[in-house]
N, C-alpha and C positions, 0 to 999 in steps of 0.2 A: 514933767509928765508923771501921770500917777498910772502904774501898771497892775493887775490883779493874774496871777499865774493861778490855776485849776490844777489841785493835784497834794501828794504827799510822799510821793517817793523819791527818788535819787534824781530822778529824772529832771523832777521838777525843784528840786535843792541844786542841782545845777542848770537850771533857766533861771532860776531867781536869783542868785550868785553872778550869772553872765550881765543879765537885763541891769540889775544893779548898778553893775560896772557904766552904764551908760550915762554921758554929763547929761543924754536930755531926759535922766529919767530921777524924779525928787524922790519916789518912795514908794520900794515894791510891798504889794500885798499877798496873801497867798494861803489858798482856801482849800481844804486847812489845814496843810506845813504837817510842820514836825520837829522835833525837839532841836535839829539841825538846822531846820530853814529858819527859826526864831533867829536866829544868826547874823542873817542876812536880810530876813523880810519881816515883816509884820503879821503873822496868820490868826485866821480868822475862823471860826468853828462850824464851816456851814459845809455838810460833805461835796464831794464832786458830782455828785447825780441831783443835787437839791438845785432844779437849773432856773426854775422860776425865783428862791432865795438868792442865788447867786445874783442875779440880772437886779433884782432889787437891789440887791448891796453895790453890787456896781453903779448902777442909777445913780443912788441916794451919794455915794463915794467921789462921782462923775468922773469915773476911770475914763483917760484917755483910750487904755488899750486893753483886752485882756487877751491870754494865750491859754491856751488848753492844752494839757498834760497829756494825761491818761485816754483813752480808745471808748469809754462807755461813756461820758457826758457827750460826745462826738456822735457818737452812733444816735443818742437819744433825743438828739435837734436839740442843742446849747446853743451852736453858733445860728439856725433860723432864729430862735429866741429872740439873742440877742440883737441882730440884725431888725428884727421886727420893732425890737424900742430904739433903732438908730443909734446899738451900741456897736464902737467897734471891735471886733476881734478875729483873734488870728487862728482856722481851723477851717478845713472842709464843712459846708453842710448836711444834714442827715443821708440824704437821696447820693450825695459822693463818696462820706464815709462806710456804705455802704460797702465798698470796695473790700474793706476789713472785717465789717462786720457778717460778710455772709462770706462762707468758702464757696459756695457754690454761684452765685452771685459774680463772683470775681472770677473764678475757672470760667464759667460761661462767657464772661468779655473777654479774657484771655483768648480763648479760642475765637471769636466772632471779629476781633481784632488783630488774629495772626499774632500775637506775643508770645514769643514762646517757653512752653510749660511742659508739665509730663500730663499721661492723660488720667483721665479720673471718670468717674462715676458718682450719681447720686442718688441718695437714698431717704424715705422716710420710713421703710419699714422692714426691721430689724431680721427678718427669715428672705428679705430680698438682698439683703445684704450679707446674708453667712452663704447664699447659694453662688451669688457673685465671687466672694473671694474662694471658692472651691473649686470653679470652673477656672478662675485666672491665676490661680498659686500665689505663693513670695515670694520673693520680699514685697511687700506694698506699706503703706502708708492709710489710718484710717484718724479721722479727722470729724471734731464736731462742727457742724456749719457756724456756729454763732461765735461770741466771746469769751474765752477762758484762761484768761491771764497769761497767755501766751504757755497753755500748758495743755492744751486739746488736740496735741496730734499725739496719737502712736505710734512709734515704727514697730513694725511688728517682720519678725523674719523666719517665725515659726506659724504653722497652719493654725495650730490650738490657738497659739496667742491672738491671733488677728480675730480669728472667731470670739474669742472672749473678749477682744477690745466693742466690739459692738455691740456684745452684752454690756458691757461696762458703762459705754456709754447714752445707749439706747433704751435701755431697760433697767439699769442700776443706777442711770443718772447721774454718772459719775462728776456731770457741769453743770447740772441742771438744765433749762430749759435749751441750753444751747446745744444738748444732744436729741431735739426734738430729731432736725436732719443729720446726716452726716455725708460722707466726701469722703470715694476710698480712692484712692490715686498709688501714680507710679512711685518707686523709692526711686529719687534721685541721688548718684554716686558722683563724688567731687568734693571741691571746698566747696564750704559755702561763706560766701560773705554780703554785709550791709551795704545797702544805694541807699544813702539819701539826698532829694533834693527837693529844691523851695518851688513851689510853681503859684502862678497867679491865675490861671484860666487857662491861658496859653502859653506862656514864657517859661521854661525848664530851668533853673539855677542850680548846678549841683554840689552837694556838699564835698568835704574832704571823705574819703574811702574809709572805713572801719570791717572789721569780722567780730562777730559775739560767738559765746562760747554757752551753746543749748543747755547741754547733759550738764548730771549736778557733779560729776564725778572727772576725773583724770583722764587723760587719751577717749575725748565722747564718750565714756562710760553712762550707764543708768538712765534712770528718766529725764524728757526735756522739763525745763525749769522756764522760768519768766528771761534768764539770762544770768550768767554766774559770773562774767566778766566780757572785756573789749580790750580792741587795741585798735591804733590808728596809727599812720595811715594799712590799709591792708596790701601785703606785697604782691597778693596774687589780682589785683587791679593793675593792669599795667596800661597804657595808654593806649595801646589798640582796643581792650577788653573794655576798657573807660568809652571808647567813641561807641564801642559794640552798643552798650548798655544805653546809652543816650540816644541811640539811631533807631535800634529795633525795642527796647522795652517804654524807657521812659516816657519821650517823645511822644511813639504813640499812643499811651496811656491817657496822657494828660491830654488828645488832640479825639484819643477816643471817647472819654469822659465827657468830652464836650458838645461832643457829635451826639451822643447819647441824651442830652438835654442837662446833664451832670457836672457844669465846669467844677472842676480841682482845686481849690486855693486854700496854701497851706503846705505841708511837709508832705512827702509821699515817702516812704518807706519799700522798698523792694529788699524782701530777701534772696538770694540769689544760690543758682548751683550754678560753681562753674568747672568742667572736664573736657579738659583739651581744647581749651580754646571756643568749647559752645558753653552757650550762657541758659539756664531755664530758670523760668521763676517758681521760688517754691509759693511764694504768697505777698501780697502786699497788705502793708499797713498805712496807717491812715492821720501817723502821729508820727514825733520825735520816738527814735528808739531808745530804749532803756537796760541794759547799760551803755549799750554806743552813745546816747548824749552827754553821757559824761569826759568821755576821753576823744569825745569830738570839739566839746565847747571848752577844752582844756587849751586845745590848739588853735581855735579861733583869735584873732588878731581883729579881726574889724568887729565894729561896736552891730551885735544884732540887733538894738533894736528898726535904726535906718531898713534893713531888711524884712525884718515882720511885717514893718509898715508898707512896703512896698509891694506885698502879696496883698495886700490889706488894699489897699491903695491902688492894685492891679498896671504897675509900674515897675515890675522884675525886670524889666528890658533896660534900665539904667543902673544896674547892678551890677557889684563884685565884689567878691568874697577875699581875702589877705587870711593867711595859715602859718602857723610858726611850721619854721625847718624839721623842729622837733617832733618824736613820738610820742605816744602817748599809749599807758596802759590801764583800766581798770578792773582792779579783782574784787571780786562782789564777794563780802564773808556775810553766810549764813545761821541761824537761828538751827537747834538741833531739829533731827526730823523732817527739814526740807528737802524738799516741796511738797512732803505728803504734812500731814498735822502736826506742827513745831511750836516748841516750848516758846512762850516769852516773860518778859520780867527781869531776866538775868540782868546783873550790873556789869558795864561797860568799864575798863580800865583802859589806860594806855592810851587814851585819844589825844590829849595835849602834848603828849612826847609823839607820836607819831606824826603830830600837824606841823611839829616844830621841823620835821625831816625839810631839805630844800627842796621844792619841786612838786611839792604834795598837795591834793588838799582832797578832803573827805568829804563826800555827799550822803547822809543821810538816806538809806532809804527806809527802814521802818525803824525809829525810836520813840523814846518817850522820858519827857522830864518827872522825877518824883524827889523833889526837897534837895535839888541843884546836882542829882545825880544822873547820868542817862541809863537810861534801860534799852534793852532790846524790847519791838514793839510789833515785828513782821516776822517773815519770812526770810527774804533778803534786808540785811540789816544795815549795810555801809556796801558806799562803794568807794572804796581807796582808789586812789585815781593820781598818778603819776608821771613826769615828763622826762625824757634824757634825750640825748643826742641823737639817736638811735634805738629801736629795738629794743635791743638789749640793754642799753640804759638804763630805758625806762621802766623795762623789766624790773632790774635793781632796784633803781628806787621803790618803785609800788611794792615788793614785797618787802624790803627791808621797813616800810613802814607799816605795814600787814603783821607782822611779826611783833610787834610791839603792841598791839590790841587783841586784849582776850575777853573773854565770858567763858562762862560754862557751857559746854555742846558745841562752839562756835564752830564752823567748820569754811572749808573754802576749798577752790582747786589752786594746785602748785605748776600749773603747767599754760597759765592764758600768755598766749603772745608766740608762742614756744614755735607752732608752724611754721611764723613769719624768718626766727630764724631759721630753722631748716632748708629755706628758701633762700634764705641770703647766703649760705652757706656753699 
C-alpha cells in the first residue's frame, strides 16, 4: 500500500511513524512533513488546505489510502473531494466535521440529543454579548464558534475579563473570521480528560484513555495552548466512567449524527469534564488529538492500518484494538513566546542523544531542516514522548530525555502526568 498522511505537526509525525510500521503498507507519503517526518516518510510541498492539489497528487500517486491530520482540510470537504474521485480515505465528511468546526453547531446537538454539557449561549453580536455576561456573572467560559487552533476559548473568572474577551474576539479579531459568532457557556470544574474513539457510521471502537495538558504553564497556569503535553492511560477513566462515556456521550453521538443525515466515519474526539463521577462534555473534535496521538500510538500494539481501513470500509464491527501494559507520557517543548507570537529559527541540540534514551522517541511538531541542522519552525516544537512501566516511569523517562534538548527560549511544563500520580497515591 501506498498511504498519503495530511498534516505537519506531531500529530501527524506520529501517524506516519505508526502507518509505517505496517508490513501492508510499501511507502508513506506526507503533505507536507516536516523536518522530522522526512524520517519516516517522504513529504511533499502541497499545504493541507490545497485539497483539489492534494486529490491530484494522490490520483496521479494512486494512494491506496489517505488519513487526515489537522481539523481545517476536514472542515473544508477534503474527504467529499476525495470520495467524489473514488479516492479512499480516512476522516468525517464536511456536513459531520461540522461537529468541530462550529461551537454552536455542536452545543445545539448536544442539547437536542440529551449529551450532556454545561449550558451556553449564542451570539453574533458583540453588545448582546457583554449584556449577557452582566446579567449571568463568573466564572463562565467565552468561545469563538469557528477554528482556532485549539486556542479560541477563554476562561474568564473576572467580569472586566470576560467583557474584554468578546471584545477581543469579536471586534479585535483576535481568530479572525472564526470570531464572526461566538459561544458563552458554563465553566465546567473537574478533570478533564481525552475520549477517543474510531466509528464507521454506526459502530463505536474506543481508544486507549489519555488527559492533555491546555495551559502553557505549571498547575493549569496561563492561557490554553494547542496542547503542551499527554499522558496515557488517564487514571481518572475508571471503568464505570469508561461504560458512562460509551452509553450517554459517544454512542449517542455517533447514532445521533446519523439520524441527522450526518454519519461519523473517522476518529471522534470528546473532551471531557469529569466531577464526581458526572461526565460533561466540554467539546468535540473531529480528528486525532494532538498531543494525545502521540502518547496513544506510542502504546498501540496492533498495526492501525487494518483499523482505518475498516472505518473506511464501514466494518468496525470486526474489530479490536491490543495496547501495551505500559504508560506513556508526552511533553510538548516550546518555541519562546508561546502561544502568543514566538520566535523561530533557533538551532536544536541534543536530539540524537535524547533518541538514543530507551523508551523514547520524538515527533516533530514544528521544525525545519537548513544545511543538515534542525531548526525550530512553530510554535509547539517537539513532542518527547516516553514509555515505563507505570506513570511514573514514563514520567522519568520523557523528561530525562526532555532535559537533554535545548535551543534558545525553549520552554515546556515540568508537571504533565503529575495528577495521574496523585491519584495513584
Amino acid at each position: 500500500m501506498q498511504i498519503l498522511v495530511i498534516g505537519s505537526g506531531g500529530r501527524e509525525h506520529a501517524l506516519a511513524w505508526k502507518l509505517a510500521q505496517s508490513p501492508k503498507v510499501a511507502k508513506v507519503w506526507v503533505a507536507p512533513g516536516s523536518a522530522g517526518i522526512s524520517e519516516v516518510a517522504e513529504c511533499v510541498e502541497i499545504t493541507a488546505s490545497d485539497i483539489r492539489l492534494l486529490a491530484d497528487f494522490a490520483e496521479q500517486k494512486r494512494m491506496d489510502l489517505t488519513v487526515v491530520g489537522p481539523e481545517g482540510p476536514l472542515t473544508l470537504g477534503i474527504v467529499d473531494e476525495f470520495e467524489r474521485r473514488g479516492l479512499r480515505i480516512f476522516g468525517p465528511r464536511k456536513d459531520a466535521a461540522l461537529i468541530e468546526g462550529s461551537k454552536v453547531f455542536a452545543k445545539s446537538f448536544m442539547k437536542k440529543y440529551r449529551i450532556p454539557t454545561g449550558f451556553f449561549q449564542s451570539f453574533d453580536r458583540a453588545e448582546e454579548a457583554k449584556q449577557y455576561i452582566q446579567e449571568i456573572g463568573v466564572p463562565l467560559v467565552v468561545k469563538a464558534d469557528g477554528l482556532a487552533a485549539g486556542k479560541g476559548a477563554i476562561v474568564c473568572f473576572e467580569l472586566p475579563e470576560a467583557l474584554d474577551a468578546v471584545k477581543k474576539i469579536m471586534e479585535d479579531r483576535l481568530f479572525g473570521d472564526a470570531g464572526e459568532r461566538i459561544i458563552i457557556e458554563e465553566y465546567l470544574e473537574g478533570e478533564e480528560v481525552s475520549f477517543h474513539a474510531l466509528a464507521d457510521g454506526d459502530v463505536v471502537l474506543p481508544l486507549a484513555s489519555s488527559q492533555d495538558h491546555k495551559r502553557v504553564f505549571n498547575d493549569d497556569q496561563g492561557p490554553n495552548t494547542g496542547g503542551m503535553g499527554a499522558y496515557s492511560p488517564a487514571r481518572a477513566i475508571t471503568e464505570p466512567i469508561h461504560q458512562q462515556i460509551m452509553e450517554r456521550i459517544m454512542i449517542p453521538t455517533i447514532r445521533g449524527m446519523a439520524a441527522e443525515g450526518r454519519p461519523y466515519k473517522g476518529v471522534l474526539y470528546a473532551g471531557l469534564m469529569i466531577r464526581a463521577g458526572e461526565i460533561k462534555v466540554i467539546e468535540f473534535n473531529a480528528r486525532f488529538g494532538d498531543p494525545e496521538t502521540q502518547s496513544l500510538l506510542l502504546r498501540m500494539k496492533s498495526d492501525l492500518v487494518p483499523l482505518l481501513e475498516a472505518v473506511v470500509d464501514v466494518r468496525l464491527r470486526d474489530q479490536t484494538i491490543d495496547w501495551r501494559p505500559d504508560a506513556s507520557v508526552c511533553v510538548v517543548m516550546a518555541s519562546k513566546g508561546y502561544p502568543g507570537p514566538y520566535d523561530q529559527g533557533a538551532l536544536i541540540s541534543g536530539l540524537e542523544e535524547a533518541a538514543a534514551e530507551p523508551g523514547i522517541m520524538i515527533f516533530h511538531a514544528g521544525t525545519s531542516r537548513t544545511k543538515g541542522q534542525i531548526l525550530t519552525g512553530g510554535g509547539r516544537v517537539l513532542g518527547v514522548t516516553g514509555l515505563g512501566r507505570d506513570i511514573q516511569g514514563a514520567i522519568a523517562t520523557t523528561y530525562r530525555a526532555v532535559k537533554k534538548i535545548h535551543w534558545e527560549g525553549a520552554h515546556y511544563r515540568t508537571d504533565i502526568g503529575v495528577r495521574a500520580l496523585a491519584k495513584t497515591s
